[in-house]
Structure formats: C-alpha cells, structure tokens
PDB file of N, CA, C, O and CB in Angstrom:
ATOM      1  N   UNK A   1     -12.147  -1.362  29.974  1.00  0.00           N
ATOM      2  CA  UNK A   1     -11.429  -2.115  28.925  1.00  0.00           C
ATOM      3  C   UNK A   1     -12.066  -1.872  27.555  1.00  0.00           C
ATOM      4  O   UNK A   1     -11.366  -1.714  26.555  1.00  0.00           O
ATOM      5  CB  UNK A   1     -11.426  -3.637  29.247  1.00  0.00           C
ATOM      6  N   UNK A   2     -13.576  -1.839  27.519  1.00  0.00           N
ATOM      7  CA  UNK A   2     -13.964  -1.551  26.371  1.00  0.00           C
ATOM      8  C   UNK A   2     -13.492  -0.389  25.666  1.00  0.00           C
ATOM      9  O   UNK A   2     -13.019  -0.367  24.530  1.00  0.00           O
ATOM     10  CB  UNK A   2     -15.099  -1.540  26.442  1.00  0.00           C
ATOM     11  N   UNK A   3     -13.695   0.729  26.579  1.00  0.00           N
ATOM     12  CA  UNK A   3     -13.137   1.910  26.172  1.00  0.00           C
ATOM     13  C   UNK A   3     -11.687   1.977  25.357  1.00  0.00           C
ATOM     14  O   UNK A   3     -11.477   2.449  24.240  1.00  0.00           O
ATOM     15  CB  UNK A   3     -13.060   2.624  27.357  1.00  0.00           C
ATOM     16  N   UNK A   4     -10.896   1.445  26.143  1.00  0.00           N
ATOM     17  CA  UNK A   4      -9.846   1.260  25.315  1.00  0.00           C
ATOM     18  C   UNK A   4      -9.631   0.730  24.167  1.00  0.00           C
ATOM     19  O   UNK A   4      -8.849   1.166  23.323  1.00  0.00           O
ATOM     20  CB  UNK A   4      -9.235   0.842  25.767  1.00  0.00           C
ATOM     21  N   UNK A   5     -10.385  -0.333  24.068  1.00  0.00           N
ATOM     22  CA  UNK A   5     -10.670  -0.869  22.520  1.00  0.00           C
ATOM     23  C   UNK A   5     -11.344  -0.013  21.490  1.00  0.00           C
ATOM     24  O   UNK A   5     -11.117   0.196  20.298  1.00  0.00           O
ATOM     25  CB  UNK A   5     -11.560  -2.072  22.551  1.00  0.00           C
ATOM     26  N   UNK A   6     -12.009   0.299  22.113  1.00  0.00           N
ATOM     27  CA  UNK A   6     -12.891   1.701  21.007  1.00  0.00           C
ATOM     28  C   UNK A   6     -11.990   2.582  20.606  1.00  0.00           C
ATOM     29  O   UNK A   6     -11.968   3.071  19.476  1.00  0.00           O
ATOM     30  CB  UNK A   6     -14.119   2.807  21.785  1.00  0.00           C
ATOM     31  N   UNK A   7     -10.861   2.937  21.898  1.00  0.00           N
ATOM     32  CA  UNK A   7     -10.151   4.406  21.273  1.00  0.00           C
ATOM     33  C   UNK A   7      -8.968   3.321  20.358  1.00  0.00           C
ATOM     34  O   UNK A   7      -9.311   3.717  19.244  1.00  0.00           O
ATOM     35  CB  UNK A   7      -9.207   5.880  22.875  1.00  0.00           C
ATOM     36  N   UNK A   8      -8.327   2.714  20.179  1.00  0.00           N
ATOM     37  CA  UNK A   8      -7.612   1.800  19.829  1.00  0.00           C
ATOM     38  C   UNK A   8      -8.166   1.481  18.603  1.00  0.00           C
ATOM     39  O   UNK A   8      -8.006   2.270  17.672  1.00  0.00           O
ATOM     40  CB  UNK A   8      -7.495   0.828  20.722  1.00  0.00           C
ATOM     41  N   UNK A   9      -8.883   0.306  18.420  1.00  0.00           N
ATOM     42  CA  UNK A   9      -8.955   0.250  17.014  1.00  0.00           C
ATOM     43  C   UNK A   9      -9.508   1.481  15.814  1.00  0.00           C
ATOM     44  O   UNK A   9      -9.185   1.090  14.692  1.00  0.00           O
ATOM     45  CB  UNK A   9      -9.746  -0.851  16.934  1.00  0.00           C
ATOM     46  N   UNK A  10     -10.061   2.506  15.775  1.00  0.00           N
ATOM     47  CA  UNK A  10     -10.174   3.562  14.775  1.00  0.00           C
ATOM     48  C   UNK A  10      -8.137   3.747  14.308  1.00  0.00           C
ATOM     49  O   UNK A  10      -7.468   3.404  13.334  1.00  0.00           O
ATOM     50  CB  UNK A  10     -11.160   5.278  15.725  1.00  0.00           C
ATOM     51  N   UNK A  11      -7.897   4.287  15.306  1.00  0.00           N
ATOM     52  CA  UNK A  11      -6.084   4.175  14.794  1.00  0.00           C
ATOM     53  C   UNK A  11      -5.399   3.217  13.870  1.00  0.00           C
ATOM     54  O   UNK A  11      -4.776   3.410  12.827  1.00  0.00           O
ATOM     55  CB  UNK A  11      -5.199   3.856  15.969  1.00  0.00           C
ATOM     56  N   UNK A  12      -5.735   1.943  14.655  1.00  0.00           N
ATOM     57  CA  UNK A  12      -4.688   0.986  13.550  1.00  0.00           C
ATOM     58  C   UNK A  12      -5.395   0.227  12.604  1.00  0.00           C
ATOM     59  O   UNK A  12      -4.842  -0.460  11.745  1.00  0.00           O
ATOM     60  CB  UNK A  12      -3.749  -0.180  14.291  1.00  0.00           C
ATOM     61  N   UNK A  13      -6.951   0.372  12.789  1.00  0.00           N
ATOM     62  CA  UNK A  13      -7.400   0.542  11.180  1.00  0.00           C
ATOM     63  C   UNK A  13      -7.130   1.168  10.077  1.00  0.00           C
ATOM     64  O   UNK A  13      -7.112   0.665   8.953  1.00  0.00           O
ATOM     65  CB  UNK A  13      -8.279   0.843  11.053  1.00  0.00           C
ATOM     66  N   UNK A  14      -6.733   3.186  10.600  1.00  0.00           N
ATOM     67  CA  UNK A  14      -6.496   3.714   9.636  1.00  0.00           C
ATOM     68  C   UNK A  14      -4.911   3.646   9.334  1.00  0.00           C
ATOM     69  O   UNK A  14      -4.302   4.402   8.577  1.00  0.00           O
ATOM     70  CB  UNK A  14      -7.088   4.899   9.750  1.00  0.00           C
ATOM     71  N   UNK A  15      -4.572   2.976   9.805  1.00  0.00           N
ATOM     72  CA  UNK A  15      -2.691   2.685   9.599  1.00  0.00           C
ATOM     73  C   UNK A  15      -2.754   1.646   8.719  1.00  0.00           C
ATOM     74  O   UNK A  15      -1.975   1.621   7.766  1.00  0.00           O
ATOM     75  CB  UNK A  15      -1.614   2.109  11.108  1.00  0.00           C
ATOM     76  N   UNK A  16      -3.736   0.596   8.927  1.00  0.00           N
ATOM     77  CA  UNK A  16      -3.679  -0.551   8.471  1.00  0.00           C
ATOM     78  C   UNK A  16      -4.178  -0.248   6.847  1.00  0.00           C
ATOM     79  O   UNK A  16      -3.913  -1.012   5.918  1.00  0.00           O
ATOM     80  CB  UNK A  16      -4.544  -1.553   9.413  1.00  0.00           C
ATOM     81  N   UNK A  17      -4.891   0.925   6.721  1.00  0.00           N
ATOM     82  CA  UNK A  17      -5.612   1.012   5.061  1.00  0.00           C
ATOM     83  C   UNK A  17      -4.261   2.109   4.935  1.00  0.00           C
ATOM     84  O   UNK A  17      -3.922   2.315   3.769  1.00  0.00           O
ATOM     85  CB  UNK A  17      -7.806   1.827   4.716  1.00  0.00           C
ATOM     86  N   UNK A  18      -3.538   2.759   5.892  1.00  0.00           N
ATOM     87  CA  UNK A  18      -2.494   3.193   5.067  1.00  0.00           C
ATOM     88  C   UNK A  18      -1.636   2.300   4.637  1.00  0.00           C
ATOM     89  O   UNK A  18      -1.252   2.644   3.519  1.00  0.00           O
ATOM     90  CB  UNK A  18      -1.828   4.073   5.592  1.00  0.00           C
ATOM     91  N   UNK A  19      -1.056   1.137   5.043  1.00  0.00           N
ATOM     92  CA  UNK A  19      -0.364   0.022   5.217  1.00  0.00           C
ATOM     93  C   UNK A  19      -0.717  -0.513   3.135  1.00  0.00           C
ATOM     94  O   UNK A  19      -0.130  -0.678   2.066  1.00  0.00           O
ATOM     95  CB  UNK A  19      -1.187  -1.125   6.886  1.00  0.00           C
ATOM     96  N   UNK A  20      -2.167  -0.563   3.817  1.00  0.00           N
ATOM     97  CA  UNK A  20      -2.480  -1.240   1.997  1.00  0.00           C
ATOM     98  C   UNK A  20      -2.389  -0.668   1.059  1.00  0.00           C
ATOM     99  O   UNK A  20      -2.270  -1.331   0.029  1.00  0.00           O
ATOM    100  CB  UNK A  20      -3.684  -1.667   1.538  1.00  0.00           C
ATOM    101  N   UNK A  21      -2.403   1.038   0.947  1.00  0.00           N
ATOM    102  CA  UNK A  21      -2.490   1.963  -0.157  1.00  0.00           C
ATOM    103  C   UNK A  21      -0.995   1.869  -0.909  1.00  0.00           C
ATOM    104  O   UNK A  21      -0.650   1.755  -2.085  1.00  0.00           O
ATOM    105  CB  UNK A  21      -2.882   3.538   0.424  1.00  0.00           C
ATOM    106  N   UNK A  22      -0.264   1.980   0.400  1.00  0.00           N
ATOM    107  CA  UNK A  22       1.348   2.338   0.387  1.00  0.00           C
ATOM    108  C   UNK A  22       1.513   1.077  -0.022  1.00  0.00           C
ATOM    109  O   UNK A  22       2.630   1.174   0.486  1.00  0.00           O
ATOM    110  CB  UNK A  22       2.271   2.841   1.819  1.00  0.00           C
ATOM    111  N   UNK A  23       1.485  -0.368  -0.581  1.00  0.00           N
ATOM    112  CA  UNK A  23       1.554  -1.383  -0.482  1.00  0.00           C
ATOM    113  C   UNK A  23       1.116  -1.731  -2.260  1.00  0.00           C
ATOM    114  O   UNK A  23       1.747  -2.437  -3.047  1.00  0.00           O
ATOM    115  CB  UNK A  23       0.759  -1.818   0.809  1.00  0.00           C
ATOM    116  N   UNK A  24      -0.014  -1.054  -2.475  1.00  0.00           N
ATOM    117  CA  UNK A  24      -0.747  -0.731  -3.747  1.00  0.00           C
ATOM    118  C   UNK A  24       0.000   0.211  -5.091  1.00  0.00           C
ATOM    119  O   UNK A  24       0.102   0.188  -6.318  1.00  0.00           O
ATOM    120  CB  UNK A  24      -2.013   0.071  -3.200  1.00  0.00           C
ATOM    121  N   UNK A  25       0.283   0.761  -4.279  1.00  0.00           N
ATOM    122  CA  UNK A  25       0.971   1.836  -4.632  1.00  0.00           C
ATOM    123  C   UNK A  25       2.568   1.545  -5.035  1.00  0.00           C
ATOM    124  O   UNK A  25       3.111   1.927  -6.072  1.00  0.00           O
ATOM    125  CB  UNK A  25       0.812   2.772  -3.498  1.00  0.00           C
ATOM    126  N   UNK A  26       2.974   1.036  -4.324  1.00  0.00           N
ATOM    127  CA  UNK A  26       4.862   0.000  -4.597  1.00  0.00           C
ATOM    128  C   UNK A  26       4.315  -0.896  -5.327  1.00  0.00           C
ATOM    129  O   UNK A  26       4.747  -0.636  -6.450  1.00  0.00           O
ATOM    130  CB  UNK A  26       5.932  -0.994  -3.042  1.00  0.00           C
ATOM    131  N   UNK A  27       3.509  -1.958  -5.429  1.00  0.00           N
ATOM    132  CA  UNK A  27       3.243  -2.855  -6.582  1.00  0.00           C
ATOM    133  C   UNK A  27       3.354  -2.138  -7.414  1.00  0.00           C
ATOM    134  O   UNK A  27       4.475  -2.031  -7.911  1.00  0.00           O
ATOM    135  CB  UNK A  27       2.116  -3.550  -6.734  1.00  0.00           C
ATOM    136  N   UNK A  28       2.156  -1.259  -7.983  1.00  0.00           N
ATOM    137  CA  UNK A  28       2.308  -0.212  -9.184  1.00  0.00           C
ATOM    138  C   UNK A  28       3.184   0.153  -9.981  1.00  0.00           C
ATOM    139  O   UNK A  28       3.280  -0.032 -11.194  1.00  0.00           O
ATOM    140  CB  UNK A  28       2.151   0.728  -8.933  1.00  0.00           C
ATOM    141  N   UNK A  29       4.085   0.893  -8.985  1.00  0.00           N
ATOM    142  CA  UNK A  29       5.381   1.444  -9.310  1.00  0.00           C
ATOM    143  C   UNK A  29       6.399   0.215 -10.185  1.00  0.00           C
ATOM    144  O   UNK A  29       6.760   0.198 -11.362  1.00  0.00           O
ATOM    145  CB  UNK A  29       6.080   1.954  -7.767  1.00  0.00           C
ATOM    146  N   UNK A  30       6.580  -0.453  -9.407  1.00  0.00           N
ATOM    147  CA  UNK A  30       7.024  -2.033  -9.699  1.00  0.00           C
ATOM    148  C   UNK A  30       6.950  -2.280 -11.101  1.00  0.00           C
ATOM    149  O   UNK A  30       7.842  -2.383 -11.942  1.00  0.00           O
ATOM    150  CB  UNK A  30       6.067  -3.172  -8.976  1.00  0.00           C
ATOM    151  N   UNK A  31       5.451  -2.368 -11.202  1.00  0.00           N
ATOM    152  CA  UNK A  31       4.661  -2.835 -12.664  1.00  0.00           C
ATOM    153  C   UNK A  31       5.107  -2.103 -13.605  1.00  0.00           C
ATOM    154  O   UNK A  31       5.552  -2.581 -14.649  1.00  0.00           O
ATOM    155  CB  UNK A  31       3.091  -2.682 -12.770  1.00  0.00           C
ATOM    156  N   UNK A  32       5.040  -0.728 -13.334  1.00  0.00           N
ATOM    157  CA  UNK A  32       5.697   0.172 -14.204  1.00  0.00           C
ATOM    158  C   UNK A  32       6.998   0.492 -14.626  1.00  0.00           C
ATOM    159  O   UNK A  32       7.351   0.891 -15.736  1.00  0.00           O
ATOM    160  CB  UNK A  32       5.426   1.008 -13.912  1.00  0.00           C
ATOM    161  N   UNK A  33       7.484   0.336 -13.904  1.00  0.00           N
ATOM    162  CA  UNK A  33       9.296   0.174 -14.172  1.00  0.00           C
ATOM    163  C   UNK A  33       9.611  -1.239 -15.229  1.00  0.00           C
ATOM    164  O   UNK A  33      10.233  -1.315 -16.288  1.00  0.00           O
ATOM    165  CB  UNK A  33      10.275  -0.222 -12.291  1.00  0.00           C
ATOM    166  N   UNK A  34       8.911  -2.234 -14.448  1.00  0.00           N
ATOM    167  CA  UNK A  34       9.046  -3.589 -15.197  1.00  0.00           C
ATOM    168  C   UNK A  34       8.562  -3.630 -16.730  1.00  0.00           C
ATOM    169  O   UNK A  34       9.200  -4.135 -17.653  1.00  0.00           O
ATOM    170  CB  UNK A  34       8.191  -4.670 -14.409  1.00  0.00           C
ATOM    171  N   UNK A  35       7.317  -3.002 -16.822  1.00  0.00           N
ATOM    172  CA  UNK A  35       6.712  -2.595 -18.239  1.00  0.00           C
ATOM    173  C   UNK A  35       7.858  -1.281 -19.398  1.00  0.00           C
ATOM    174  O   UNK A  35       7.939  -1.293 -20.626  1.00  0.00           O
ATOM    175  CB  UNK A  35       4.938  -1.718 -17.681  1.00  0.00           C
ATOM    176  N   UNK A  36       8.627  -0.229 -18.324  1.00  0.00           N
ATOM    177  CA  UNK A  36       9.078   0.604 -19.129  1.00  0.00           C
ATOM    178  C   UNK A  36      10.532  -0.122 -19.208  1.00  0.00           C
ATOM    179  O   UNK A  36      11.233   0.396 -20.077  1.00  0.00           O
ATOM    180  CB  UNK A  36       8.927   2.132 -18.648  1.00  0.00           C
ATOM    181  N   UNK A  37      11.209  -1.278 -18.460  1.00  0.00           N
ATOM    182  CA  UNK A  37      11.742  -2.107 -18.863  1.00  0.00           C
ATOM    183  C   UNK A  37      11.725  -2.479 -20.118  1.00  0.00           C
ATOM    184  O   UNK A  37      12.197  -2.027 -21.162  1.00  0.00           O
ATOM    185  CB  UNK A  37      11.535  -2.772 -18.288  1.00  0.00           C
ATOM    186  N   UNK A  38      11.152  -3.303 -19.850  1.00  0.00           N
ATOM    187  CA  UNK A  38      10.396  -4.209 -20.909  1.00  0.00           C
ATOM    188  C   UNK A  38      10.695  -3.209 -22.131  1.00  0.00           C
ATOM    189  O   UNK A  38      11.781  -3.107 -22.701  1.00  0.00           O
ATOM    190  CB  UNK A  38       8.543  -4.541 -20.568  1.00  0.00           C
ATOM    191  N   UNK A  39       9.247  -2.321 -22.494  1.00  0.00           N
ATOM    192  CA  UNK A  39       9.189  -1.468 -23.295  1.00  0.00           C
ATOM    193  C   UNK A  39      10.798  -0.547 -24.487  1.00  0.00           C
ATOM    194  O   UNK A  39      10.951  -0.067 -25.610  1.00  0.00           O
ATOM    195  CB  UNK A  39       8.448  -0.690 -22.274  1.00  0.00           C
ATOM    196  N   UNK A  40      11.632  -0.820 -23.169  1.00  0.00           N
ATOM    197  CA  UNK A  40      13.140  -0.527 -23.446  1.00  0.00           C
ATOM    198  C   UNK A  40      13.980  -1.641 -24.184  1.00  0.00           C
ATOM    199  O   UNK A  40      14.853  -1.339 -24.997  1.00  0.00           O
ATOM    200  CB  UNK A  40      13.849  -0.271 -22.082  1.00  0.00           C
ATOM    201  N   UNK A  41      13.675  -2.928 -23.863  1.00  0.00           N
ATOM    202  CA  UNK A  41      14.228  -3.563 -24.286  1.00  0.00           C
ATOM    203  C   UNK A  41      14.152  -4.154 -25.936  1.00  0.00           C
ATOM    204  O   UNK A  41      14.949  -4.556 -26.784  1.00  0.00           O
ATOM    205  CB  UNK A  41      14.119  -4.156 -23.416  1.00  0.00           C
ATOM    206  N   UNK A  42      12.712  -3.939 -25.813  1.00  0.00           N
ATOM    207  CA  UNK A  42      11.644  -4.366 -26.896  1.00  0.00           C
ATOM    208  C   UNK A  42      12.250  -3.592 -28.537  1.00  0.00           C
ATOM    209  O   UNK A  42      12.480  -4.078 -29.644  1.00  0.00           O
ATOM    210  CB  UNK A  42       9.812  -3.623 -26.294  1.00  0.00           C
ATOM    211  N   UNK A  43      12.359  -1.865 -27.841  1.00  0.00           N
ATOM    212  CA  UNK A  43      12.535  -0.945 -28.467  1.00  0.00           C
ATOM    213  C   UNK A  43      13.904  -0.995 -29.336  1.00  0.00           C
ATOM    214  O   UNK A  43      14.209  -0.049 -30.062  1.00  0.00           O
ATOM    215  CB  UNK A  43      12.378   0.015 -27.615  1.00  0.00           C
TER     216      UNK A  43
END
C-alpha cells in the first residue's frame, strides 16, 4: 500500500502545481483584458 502512495502522489502533485500555474495564469489574462478595458474606455 505504501508503495502505491509513493508512486501516486509525485503525479497529482505535479498536476496539482499545473492546476495552479494554469489558474495564475487565467487570473492574469483576466487582469489584463480588464486593465486594456479600462485603458479603452478611459482613452
């Protein structure tokens, strides 16, 4: 059983920091649209 846990979590750790990048990354985008919004409207 241990074994399985060992091979198991390395995987959906690294899914899970892909999970957050990709997550980081759409906020961003977000921010930026909303700002060149903005920036458009302003203008």
């Amino acid at each position: 059983a241990t074994r399985v846990v060992d091979r198991a979590s390395p995987p959906t750790s690294i899914n899970f920091i892909k999970i957050q990048s990709r997550m980081k990354l759409t906020i961003i985008e977000k921010l930026a649209t909303l700002s060149g919004v903005f920036t458009f409207l302003n203008a």
